[in-house]
N, C-alpha and C positions, 0 to 999 in steps of 0.2 A: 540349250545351245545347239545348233545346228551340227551335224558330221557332217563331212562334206565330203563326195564318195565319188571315186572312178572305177568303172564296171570295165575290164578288159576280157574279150575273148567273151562275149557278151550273150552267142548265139541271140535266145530271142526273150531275154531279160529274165534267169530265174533268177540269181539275184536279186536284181532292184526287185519284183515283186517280193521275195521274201525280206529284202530289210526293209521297203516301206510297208510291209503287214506287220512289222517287227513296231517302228516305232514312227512318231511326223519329224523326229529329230534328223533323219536320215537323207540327205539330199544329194542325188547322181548329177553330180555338178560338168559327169563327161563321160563318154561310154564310147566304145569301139568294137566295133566283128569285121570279121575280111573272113571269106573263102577261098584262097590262094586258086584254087581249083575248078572253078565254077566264074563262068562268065555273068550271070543272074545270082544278086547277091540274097538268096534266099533269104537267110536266118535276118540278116540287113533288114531287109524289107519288111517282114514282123515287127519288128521292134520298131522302127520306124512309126509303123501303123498303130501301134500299140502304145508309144511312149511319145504322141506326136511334135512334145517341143522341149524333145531332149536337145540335150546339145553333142549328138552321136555324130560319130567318125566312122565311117565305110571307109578306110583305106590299110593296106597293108601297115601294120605294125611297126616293122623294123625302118619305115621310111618318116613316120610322124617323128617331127622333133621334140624332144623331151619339152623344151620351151611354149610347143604347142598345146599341153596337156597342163588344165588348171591344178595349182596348189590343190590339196586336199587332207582330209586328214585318217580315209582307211581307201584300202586298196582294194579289189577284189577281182576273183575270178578262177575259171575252171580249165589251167591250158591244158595242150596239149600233153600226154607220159611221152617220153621220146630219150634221145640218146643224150645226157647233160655231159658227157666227155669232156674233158678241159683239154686241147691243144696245147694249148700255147699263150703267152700273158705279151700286149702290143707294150710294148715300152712306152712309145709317146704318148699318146692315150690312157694307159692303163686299164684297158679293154681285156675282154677274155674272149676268145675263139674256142663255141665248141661245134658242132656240126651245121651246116648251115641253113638257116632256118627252124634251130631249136629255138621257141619261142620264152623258154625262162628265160634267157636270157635279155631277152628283151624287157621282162620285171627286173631284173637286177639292173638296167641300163638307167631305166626309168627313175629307180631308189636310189641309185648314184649321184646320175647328174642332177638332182631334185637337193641334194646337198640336204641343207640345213630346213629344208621345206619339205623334207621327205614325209611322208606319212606315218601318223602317231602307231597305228594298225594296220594289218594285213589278214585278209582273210580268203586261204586259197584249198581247191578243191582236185583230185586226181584220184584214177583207180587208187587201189586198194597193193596191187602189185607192184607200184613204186616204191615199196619198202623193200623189195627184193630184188632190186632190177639192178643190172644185166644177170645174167645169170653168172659169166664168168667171174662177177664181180659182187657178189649179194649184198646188195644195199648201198652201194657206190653211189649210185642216183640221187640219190635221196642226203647221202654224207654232202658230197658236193653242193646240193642246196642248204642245206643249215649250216654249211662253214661261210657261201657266199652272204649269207641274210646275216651271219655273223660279223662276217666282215665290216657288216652296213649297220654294224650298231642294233641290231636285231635280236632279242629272244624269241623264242620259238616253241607253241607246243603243239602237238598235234595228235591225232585219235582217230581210228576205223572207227566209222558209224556205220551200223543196218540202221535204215529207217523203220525196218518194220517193227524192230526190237521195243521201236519208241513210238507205238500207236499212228502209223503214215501208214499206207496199205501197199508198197511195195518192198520188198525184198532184194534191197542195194547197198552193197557195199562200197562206201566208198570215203577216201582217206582227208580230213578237214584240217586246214593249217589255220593257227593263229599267231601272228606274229607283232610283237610288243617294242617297240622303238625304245633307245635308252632314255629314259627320264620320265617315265608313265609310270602310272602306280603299278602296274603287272610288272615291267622290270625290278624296280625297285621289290616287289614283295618276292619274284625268285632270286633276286642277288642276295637277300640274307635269310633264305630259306636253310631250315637246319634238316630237316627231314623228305627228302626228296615224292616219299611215298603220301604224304599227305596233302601234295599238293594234284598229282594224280587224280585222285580219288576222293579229294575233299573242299582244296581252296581255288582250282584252279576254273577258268571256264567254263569248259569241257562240263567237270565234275557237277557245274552248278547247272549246265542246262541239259547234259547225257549220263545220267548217274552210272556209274561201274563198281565192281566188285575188283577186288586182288585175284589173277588169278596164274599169282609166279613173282617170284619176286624182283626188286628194281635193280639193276644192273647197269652201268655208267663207263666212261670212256672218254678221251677227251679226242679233238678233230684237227688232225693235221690243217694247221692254217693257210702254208700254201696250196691252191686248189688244184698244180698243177700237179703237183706231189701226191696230191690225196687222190686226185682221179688216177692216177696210174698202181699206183701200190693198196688203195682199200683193199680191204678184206679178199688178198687175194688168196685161192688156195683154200675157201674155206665154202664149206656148203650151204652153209646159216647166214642169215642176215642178221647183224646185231640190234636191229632194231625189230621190236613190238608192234602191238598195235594202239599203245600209250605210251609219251611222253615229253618230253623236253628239253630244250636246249638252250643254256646261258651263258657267254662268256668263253664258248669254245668246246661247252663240256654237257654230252648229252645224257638224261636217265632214262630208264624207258622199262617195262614189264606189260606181262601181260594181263588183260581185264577183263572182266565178261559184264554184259549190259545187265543192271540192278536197276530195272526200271516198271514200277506196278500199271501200269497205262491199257485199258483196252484195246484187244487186239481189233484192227481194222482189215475187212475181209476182201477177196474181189468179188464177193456178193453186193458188195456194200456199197459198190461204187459203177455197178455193169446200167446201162440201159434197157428199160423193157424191150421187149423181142419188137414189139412193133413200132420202137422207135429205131430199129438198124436196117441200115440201106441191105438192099437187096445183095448187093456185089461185095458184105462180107457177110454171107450166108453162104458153107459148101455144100458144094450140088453131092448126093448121095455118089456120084459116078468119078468125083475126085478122091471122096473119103481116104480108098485104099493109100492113094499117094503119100498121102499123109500118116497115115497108120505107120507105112513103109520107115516117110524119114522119123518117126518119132519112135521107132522100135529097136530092137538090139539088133546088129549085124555081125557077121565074121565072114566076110567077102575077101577073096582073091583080085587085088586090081593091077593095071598095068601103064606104068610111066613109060608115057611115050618120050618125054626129055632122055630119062636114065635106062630107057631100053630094057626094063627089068622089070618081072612083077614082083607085088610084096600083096602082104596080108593085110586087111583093112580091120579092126575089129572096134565096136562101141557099144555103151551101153543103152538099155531104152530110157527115154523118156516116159514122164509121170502123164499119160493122154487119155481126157482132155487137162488141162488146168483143172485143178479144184477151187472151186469158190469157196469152199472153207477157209481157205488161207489167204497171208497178203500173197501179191503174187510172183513171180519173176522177175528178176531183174530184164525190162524194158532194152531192147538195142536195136539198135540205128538198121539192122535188118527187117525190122517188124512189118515193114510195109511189102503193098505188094498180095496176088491173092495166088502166088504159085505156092506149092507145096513146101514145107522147110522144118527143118527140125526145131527153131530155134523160135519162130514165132509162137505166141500164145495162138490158142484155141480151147475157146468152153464150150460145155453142152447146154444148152437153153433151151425148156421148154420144146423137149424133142428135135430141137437141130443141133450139128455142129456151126460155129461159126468162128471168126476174128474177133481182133478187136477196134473197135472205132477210135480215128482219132481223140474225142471227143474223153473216151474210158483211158487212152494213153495219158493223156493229159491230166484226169484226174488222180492218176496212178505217181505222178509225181505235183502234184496237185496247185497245177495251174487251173485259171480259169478254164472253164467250157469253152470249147471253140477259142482260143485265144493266137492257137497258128492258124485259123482259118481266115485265106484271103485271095482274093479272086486270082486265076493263075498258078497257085501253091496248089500239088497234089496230093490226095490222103497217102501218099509213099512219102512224098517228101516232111508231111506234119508227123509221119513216124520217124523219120529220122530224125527230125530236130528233138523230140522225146527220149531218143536212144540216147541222146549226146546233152540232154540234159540233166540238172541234178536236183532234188526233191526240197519242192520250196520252202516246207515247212522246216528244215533243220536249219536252211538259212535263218530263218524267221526267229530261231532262239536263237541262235548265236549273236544274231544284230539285237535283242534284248540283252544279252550280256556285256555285250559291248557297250551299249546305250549305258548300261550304269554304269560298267568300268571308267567309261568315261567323264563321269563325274564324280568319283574317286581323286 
């Protein structure tokens, strides 16, 4: 039986690649990217080229009418972390106002007015630091989303993943939501769940395609249901965020502890996945006469510098980086600065075969493991295919979580 899938926030398809590597049950029946920012719709234009008779939407978000966007039956996508603040609730509408242009809410807009055609699943993806966001507020962020998905009839669980943890060859952290509509076997089996921790660690999704260990025990809370309530008085005053990097939320009422990955998988290296020296263009190869640049940004500092805004100086201090990369290891977490061949602390750089060099879009991509060459397209710059890599997320975890779903859903 077909799932039938809308990909939001789409950049340039890691999603649909990994649910159709996942399963043929899996069909992106509508998909969407917009760069509010950019006149040339980069990531747009990939995907395009790549998925050529999707039935994709280039246009601003908040402007597409719900009605415009087919039934389906899971949701997906990696928005933006950003400020989920509840304003204010619109009476007539029954709309919520939080900053404008925060794009969850445009998933909650979506799961609203979709009513009774809402989507059986949800499968969403964000840093790792949206369990503890804002600071004033630790885990406020995050509260306001599983009380709104509650609202909508939504269980919810969710789990920090490393990729590397689980045989992928990059070192990323990052936070995977699943979310279970009322009347699915996953609701139904946490509503008369007696033991909150074995669902963690043993019966739950997660459990079945990211194994973990206990590592602290499960701790629970239930969630002011007005959002407007909850976003002003969370956890205020308190330096901790009450939530883990495991768990879930049913009915109003979240559990959550901490895990460690219990997962026996071959480590994958950046040896494993680099191109031979004579297969990388010349322009990322550094010239011996940059080296030091680079030495400089990747080494410890304790500089004196001076604000020109605040008319004052202050102390600069940080620690060195690990230079070059080791190819022993998976590697880095990948970010949207990676392009580019000026000097940066933050870029990867290996030693190969007597030089230093970068890294090729080509190794970007396999580091979160897209095809070869799969941003490559006439016009797109090797700066711009590292950014769509920084800003994407590792196909392969997709790729099991849409097999767990694929059998949930014939449950």
């Amino acid at each position: 039986m077909a799932i039938r899938v809308v990909e939001l926030f789409a950049g340039v398809g890691g999603f649909r690649l990994g649910l159709e590597r996942a399963s043929p049950e899996f069909d992106v029946v509508w998909s969407n990217q917009f760069e509010p920012s950019s006149k040339i719709q980069h990531a747009s234009r990939v995907y395009e080229a790549r998925f050529p008779h999707a039935n994709h939407c280039n246009q601003d978000i908040s402007s597409v009418p719900t009605k415009e966007i087919p039934d389906h039956d899971l949701l997906v996508g990696g928005f933006p972390c950003q400020d989920y603040s509840v304003a204010s609730t619109l009476k007539l509408s029954g709309g919520l106002i939080g900053k404008k242009g925060v794009l969850w809410w445009q998933i909650f807009r979506i799961l609203k007015e979709k009513e009774k055609h809402a989507p059986k699943f949800l499968m969403l993806e964000n840093v790792d630091r949206l369990l503890k966001s804002p600071v004033a507020q630790r885990g406020r962020d995050f509260a306001v989303m599983l009380s709104s998905l509650n609202q909508l009839g939504y269980a919810v669980e969710w789990r920090v993943i490393n990729a590397a943890d689980y045989g992928m060859p990059q070192r990323r952290r990052r936070i995977f939501l699943l979310g279970y509509k009322k009347g699915t076997a996953a609701f139904n089996q946490l509503s008369k769940l007696k033991n909150p921790e074995s669902w963690i660690l043993e019966q739950g999704l997660f459990a079945d395609s990211f194994p973990v260990m206990a590592d602290g025990k499960v701790t629970s809370d239930n969630l002011e249901s007005d959002l407007v309530a909850l976003s002003e008085s969370f956890n205020k005053g308190k330096k901790l965020s009450p939530f883990f990097n495991s768990g879930f939320m049913i009915n109003g009422k979240f559990y959550t502890m901490k895990t460690k990955a219990n997962a026996d998988e071959q480590e994958v290296q950046l040896k494993d996945i680099i191109l031979p020296l004579d297969e990388v263009p010349e322009a990322f190869i550094i010239d011996e006469s940059e080296l030091e640049k680079w030495k400089y940004q990747k080494g410890a500092k304790s500089e004196q510098k001076f604000s020109k805004a605040g008319n004052y100086h202050y102390n600069y201090a940080e620690g060195a980086m690990v230079f070059p990369d080791p190819l022993d290891r998976p590697s880095r977490t990948i970010i949207t600065g990676e392009g580019g061949n000026s000097a940066s602390r933050f870029k990867h750089v290996i030693f190969q075969d007597g030089v230093y060099r970068r890294l090729t879009p080509v190794e970007l991509e396999r580091l979160n493991q897209f095809p070869d060459d799969h941003t490559k397209l006439k016009g797109t710059t090797d700066a711009r295919r590292a950014f769509f890599m920084g800003n994407a997320l590792v196909v392969g975890i997709v790729e099991r979580l849409g097999k767990a779903i694929a059998k949930q859903n014939k449950a």
